[in-house]
C-alpha positions in Angstrom: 0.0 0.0 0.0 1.5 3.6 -0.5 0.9 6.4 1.6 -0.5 9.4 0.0 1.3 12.7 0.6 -0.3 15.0 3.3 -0.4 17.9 1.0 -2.1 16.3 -2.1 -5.8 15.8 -1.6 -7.6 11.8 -2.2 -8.9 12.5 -5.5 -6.7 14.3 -7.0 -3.6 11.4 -5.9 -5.8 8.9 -8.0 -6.2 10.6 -11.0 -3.0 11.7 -11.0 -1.6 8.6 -10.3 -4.2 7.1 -13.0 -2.9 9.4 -15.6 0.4 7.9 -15.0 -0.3 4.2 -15.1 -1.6 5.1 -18.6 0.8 6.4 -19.8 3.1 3.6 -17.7 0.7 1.0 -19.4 1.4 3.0 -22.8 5.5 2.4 -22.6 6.9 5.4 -20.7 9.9 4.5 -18.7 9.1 4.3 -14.7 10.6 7.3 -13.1 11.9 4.9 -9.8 13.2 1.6 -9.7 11.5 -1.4 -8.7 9.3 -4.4 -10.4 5.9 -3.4 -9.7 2.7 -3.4 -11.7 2.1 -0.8 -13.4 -0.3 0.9 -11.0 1.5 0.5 -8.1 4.6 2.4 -9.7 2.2 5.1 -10.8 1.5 5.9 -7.1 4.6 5.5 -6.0 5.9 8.2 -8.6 3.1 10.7 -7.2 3.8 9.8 -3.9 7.5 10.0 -4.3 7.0 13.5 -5.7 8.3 12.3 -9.4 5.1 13.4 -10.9 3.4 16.5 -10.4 -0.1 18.6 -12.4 0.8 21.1 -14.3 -1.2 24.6 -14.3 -1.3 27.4 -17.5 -1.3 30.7 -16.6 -5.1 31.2 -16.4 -4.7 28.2 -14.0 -6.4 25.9 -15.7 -4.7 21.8 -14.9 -2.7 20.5 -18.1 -1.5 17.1 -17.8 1.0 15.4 -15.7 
C-alpha cells in the first residue's frame, strides 16, 4: 500500500496517479526503480513526488 502525501488531496492522488499508469501501461519509462505493476509504480511516482499537475497561466490543470 503507498501512503499518500499530506499535501495532495484523495482524488486528486488517484487521477493523477491514474494518468500515470496510462501512460506507464502505454510504454513510458518508470521514473523509480523497482518491479511493480504498473499501478503501483504510478503511485509511487506521485507519492515520491516524481510526478506533479501542471497549471497554465489562467490556472487551468494541463497534464502530468
Amino acid at each position: 500500500m503507498v501512503k499518500r502525501p499530506d499535501d495532495i488531496g484523495a482524488f486528486q492522488f488517484v487521477v493523477l496517479s491514474q494518468l500515470r499508469a496510462t501512460q506507464l501501461q502505454a510504454g513510458c519509462t518508470p521514473r523509480l526503480a523497482g518491479i511493480h505493476t504498473k499501478a503501483v509504480m504510478a503511485q509511487m511516482e506521485v507519492a515520491d513526488g516524481q510526478v506533479k499537475r501542471l497549471y497554465s497561466e489562467e490556472g487551468d490543470a494541463l497534464v502530468p
